[in-house]
C-alpha positions as CSV (number, residue, x, y, z in Angstrom):
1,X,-4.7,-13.2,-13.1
2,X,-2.9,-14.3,-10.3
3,X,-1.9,-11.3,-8.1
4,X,0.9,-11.6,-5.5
5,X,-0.2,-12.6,-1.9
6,X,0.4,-10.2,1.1
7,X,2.0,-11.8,4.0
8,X,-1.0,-11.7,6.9
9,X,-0.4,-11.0,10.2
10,X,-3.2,-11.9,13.1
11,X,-3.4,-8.8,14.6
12,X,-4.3,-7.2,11.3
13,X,-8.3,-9.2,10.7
14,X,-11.0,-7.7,8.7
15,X,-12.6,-7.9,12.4
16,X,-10.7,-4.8,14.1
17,X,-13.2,-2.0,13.8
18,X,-10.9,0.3,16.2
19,X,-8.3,2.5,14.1
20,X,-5.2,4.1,16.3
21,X,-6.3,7.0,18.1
22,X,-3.8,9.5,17.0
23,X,-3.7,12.7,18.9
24,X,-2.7,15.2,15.8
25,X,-1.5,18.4,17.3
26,X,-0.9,21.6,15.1
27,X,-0.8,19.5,11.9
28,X,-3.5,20.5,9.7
29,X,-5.0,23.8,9.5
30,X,-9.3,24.0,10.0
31,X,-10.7,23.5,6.9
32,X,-11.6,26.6,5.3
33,X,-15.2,28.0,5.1
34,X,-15.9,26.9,1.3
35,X,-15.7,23.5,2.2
36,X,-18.0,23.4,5.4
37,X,-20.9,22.0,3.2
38,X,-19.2,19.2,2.1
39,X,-20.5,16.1,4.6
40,X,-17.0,14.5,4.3
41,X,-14.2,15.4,6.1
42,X,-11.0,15.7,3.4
43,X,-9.0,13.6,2.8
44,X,-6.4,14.4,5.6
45,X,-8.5,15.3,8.1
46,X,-9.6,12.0,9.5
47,X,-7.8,9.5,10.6
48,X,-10.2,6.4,10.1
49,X,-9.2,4.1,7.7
50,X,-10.5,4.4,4.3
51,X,-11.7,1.7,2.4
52,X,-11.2,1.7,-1.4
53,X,-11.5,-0.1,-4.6
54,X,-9.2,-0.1,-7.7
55,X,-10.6,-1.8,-10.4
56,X,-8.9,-2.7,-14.2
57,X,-5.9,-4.0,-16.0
58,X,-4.0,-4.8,-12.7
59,X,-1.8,-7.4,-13.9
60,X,-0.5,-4.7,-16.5
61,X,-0.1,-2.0,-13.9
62,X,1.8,-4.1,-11.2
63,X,3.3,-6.4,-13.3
64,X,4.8,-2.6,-14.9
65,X,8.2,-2.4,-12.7
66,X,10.4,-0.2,-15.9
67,X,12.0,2.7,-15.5
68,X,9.6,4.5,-17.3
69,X,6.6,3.0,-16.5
70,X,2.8,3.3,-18.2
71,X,-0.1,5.6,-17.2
72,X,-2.9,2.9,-17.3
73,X,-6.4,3.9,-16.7
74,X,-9.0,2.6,-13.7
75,X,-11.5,2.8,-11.7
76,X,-11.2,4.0,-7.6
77,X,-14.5,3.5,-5.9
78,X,-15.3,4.0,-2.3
79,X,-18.8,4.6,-0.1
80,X,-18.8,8.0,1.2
81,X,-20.6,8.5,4.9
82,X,-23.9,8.7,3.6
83,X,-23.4,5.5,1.5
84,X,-23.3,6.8,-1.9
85,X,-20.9,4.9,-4.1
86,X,-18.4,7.3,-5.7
87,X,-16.5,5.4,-8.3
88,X,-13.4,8.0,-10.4
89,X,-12.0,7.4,-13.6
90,X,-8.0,7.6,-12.6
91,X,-4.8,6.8,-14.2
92,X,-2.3,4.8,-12.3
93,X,1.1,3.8,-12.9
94,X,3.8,2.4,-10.6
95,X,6.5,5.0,-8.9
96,X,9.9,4.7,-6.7
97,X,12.6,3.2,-6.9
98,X,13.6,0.7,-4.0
99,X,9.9,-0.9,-3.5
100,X,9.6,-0.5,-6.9
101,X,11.8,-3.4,-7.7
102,X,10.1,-7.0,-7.9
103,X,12.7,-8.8,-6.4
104,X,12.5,-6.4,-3.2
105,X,8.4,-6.1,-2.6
106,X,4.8,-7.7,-3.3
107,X,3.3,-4.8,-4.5
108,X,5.1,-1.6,-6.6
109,X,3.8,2.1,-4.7
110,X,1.5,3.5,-7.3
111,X,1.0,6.9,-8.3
112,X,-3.1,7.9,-8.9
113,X,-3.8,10.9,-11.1
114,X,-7.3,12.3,-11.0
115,X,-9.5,13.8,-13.7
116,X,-10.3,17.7,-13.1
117,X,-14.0,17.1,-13.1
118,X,-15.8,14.2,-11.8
119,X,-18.1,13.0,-8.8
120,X,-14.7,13.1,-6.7
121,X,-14.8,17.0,-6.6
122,X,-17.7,16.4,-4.2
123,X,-16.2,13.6,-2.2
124,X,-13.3,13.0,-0.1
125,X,-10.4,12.9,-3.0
126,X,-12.2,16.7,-3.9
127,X,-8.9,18.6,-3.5
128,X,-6.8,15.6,-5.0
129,X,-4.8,15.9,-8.2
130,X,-2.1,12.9,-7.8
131,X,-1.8,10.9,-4.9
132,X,1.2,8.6,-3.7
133,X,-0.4,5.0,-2.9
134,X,2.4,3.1,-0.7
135,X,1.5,-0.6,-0.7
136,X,3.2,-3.3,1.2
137,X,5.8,-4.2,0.7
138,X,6.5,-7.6,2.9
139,X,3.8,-7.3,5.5
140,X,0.8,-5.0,6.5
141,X,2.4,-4.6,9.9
142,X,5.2,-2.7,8.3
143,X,3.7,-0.3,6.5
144,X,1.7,0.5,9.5
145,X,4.7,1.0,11.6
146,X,5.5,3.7,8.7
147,X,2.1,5.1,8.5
148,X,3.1,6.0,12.6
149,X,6.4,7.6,11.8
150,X,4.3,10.3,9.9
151,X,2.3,11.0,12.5
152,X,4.8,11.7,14.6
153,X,6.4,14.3,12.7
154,X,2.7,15.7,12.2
155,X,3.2,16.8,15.7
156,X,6.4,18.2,15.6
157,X,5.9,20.7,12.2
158,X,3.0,21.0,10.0
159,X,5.7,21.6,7.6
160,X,5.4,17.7,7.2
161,X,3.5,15.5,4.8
162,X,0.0,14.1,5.8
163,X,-0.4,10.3,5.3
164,X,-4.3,8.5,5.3
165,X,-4.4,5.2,6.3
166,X,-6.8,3.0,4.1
167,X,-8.0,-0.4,2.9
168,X,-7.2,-1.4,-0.2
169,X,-9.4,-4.0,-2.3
170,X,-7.9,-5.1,-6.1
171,X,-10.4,-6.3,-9.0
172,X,-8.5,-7.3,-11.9
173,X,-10.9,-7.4,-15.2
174,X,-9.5,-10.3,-16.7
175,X,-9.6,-12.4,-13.2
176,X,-12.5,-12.6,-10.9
177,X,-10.7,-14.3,-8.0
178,X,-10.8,-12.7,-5.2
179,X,-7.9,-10.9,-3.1
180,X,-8.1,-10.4,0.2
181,X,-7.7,-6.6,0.9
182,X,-4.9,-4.8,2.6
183,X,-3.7,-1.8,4.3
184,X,-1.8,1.2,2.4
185,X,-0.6,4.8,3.0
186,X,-2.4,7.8,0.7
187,X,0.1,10.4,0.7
188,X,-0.4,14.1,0.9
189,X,0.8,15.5,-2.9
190,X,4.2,17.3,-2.5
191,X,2.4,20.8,-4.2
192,X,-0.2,20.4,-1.9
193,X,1.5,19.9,1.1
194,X,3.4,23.8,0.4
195,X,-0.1,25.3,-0.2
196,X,-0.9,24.2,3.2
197,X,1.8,25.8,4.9
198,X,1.3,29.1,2.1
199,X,5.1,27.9,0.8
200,X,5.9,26.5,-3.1
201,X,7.9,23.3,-3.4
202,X,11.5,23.6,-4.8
203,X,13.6,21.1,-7.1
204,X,17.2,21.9,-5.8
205,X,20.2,19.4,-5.0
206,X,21.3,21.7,-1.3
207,X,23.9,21.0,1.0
208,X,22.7,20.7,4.9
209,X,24.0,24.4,5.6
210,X,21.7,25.6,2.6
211,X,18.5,25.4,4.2
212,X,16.6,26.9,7.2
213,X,18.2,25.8,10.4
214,X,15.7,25.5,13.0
215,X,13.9,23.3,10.8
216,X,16.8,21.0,9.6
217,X,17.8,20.3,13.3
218,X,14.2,19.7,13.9
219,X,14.0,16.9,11.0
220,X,17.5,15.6,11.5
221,X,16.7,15.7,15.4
222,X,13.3,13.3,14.1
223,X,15.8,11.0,11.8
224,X,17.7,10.6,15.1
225,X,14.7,9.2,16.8
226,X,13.3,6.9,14.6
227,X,16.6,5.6,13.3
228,X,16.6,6.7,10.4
229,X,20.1,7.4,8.3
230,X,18.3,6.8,4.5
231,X,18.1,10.4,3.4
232,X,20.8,13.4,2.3
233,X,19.6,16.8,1.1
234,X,22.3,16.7,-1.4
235,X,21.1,14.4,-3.7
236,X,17.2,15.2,-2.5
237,X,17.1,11.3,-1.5
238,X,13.8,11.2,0.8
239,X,13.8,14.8,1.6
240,X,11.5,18.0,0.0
241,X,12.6,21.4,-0.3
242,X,9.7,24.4,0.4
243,X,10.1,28.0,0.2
244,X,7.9,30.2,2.2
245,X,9.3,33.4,0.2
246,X,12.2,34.0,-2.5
247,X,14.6,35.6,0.4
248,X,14.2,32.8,2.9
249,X,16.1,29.6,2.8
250,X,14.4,26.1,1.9
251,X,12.8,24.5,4.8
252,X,13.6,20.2,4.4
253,X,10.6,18.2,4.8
254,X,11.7,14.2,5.3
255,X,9.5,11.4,3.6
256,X,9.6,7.8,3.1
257,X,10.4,6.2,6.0
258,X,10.7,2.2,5.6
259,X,14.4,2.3,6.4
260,X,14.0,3.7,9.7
261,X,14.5,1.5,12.7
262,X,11.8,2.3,14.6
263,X,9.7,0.3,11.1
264,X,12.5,-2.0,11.5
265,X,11.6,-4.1,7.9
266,X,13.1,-7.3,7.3
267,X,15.1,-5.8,3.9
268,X,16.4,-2.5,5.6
269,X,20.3,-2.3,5.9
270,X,22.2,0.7,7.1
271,X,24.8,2.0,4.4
272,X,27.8,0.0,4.5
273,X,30.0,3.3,4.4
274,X,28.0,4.4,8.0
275,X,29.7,1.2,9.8
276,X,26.7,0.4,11.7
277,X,25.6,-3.2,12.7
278,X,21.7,-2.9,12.2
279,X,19.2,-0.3,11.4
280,X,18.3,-0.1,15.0
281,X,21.7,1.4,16.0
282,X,21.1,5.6,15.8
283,X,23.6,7.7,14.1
284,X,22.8,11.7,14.1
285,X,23.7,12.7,10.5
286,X,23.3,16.6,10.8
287,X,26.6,19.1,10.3
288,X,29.1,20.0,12.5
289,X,28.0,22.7,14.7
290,X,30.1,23.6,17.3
291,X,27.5,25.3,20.1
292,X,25.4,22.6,21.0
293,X,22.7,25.3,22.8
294,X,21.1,25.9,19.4
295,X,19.4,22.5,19.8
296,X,17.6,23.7,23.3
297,X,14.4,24.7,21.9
298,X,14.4,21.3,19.6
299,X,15.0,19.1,22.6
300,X,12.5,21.1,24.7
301,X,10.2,20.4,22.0
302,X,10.8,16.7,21.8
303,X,10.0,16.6,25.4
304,X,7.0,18.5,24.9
305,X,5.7,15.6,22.7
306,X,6.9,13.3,24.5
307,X,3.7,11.6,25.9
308,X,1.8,12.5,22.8
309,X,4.7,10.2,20.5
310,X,3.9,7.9,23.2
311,X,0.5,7.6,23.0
312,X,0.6,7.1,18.8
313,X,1.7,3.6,19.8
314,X,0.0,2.5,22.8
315,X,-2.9,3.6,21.8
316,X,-3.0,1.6,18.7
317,X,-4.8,-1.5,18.1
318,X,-3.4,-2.4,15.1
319,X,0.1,-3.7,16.0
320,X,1.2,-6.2,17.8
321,X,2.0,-6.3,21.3
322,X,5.7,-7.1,20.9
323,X,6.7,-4.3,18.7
324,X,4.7,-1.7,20.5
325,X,6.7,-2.2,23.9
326,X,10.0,-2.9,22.1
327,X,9.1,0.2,20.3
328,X,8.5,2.2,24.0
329,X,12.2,1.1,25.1
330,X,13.2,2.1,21.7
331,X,12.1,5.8,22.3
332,X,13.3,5.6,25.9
333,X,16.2,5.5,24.4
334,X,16.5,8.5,22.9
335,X,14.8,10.6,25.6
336,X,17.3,9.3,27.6
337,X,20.1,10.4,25.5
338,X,18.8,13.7,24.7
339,X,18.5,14.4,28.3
340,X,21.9,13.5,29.6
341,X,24.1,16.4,28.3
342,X,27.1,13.9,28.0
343,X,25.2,11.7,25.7
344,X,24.0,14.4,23.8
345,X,27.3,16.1,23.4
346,X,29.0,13.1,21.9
347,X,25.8,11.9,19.9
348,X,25.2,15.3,18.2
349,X,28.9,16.5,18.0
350,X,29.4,13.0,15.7
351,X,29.5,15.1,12.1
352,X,32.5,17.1,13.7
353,X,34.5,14.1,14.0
354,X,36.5,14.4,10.9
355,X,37.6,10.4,11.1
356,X,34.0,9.4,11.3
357,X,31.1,9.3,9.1
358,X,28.7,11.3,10.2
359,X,29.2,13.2,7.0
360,X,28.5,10.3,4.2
361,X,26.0,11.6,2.1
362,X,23.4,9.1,1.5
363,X,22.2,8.2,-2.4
364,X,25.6,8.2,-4.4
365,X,27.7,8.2,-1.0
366,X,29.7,11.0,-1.6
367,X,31.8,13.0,1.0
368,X,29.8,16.5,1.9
């Protein structure tokens, strides 16, 4: 079998050794006493890259782009710290919709389904029932710049999804030619990710004014920042719904982030109904509210972070130069806008201009 090539970036050799050294504050609770035994962190608890095997019917699986698309069964393998080779039964099939798509990416994101007994319940994957495997798409590099975009919203809310980076090696059974192995995402399971924060995950089309406020201008405040306008609660396009109890309202939890401009991919294009040039030009796409002091705490919190945000980046050694300081001037400029009250007024007041379109929903491009 002939599986597609990954386009391979110098930075990115098999010789790095050195992960990013993320500083990951208030994102994941301590893990509980039962688990203190195991000698593996979990699974989101580390922040080394993982390296793992998928073995099988791989030209079947990837070469699977439908609509509805086969559960085909293989075999994930990795070494845990001690060395012991821990090799799950799983089914995998591909998922999304975008990336999904042949003629737009390499690789389709797979979806891994796990067995409820197996060697994996003492390894890392032990609390695992389905994980989201994002592969790349038209370069490592991106999908590393996206792997940083969910770190940085790990440190503004745990109410965020937890993303591992690993190392991904392919062993079709019908072809023994090697592939050279490359980076992916392992994504924290939606269901999971509401246990964690003692919440259930909802299935509900809201608009903006629906859910929990502080933590809508919090996320939209985080879209603003990484230029990012591919989302709308309205149709659930990129976003999750949780529900810490049946009284409250839904608190929106953003995902999927390859659109953004701070990723800045070579296939990303802003909606044509936004009127923006390029990816890289911000638009704030909350509702109109009126009092701009109810962002205060949100920009004081951004601040906070500010040096930690920072530091995701030039700390990492996995990117290239270039796009870590043209990434710096591209979060200067939105601490500088955030901090100018002018600036801030006309940025944030944009979804009360009635002539503008800082209210297109996103995914079906309705008017809210």
């Amino acid at each position: 079998m002939k599986l597609p090539l990954v386009a391979r970036w110098p930075i990115l050799s098999a010789s790095i050794a050195v992960i990013c050294c993320i500083i990951f504050i208030g994102a994941a609770p301590a893990v509980p006493a039962a688990e203190e035994t195991f000698a593996e962190k979990g699974l989101f608890e580390s922040d080394a890259v993982l390296h793992i095997t998928l073995k099988g019917n791989l030209r079947s699986v990837l070469n699977d782009r439908s609509d509805l698309p086969q559960n085909f069964p293989l075999v994930l393998s990795y070494k845990k710290e001690d060395s012991t080779d821990i090799q799950v039964s799983v089914e995998v099939r591909t998922r999304g919709h975008f990336r999904r798509m042949k003629e737009n990416c390499t690789y389709p994101p797979l979806l891994i389904q796990f067995p409820t007994q197996g060697p994996h319940l003492s390894s890392v994957f032990r609390e695992q029932k389905k994980l989201k495997l994002v592969m790349p798409c038209k370069g490592e590099e991106f999908l590393i710049r996206e792997w940083l975009v969910y770190k940085i919203y790990n440190l503004v809310t745990p109410k965020s999804f937890r993303a591992r980076l690993v190392k991904v090696k392919l062993e079709d059974d019908k072809n023994k030619k090697p592939v050279t192995p490359f980076y992916g995402i392992l994504l924290e399971e939606e269901k999971q990710m509401a246990r964690r924060n003692k919440a259930v995950a909802v299935e509900q089309a809201l608009r903006p004014q629906q859910t929990q406020q502080d933590a809508f201008l919090y996320m939209t405040v985080f879209q603003y920042l990484i230029g990012n306008t591919d989302w709308s609660t309205q149709f659930q396009h990129n976003i999750k719904f949780l529900r810490t109890d049946s009284n409250s309202a839904p608190v929106t939890v953003p995902y999927d982030f390859d659109h953004a401009g701070i990723v800045n991919t070579p296939y990303a294009l802003p909606a044509e109904e936004l009127q923006l040039r390029s990816i890289r030009d911000r638009r704030y796409r909350g509702y109109c509210i009126s009092d701009l002091k109810v962002f205060e705490p949100v920009i004081a919190r951004y601040n906070q972070l500010k040096n930690d945000i920072y530091k995701i980046y030039t700390s990492c050694t996995l990117l290239d130069e270039k796009y870590i300081r043209s990434t710096l001037q591209f979060l200067d400029e939105f601490y500088a806008t955030i901090n100018n009250p002018k600036a801030l007024q006309k940025e944030f007041s944009y979804p009360c201009n009635k002539n503008g379109t800082g209210n297109v929903v996103i995914k079906g491009l309705k008017e809210d």
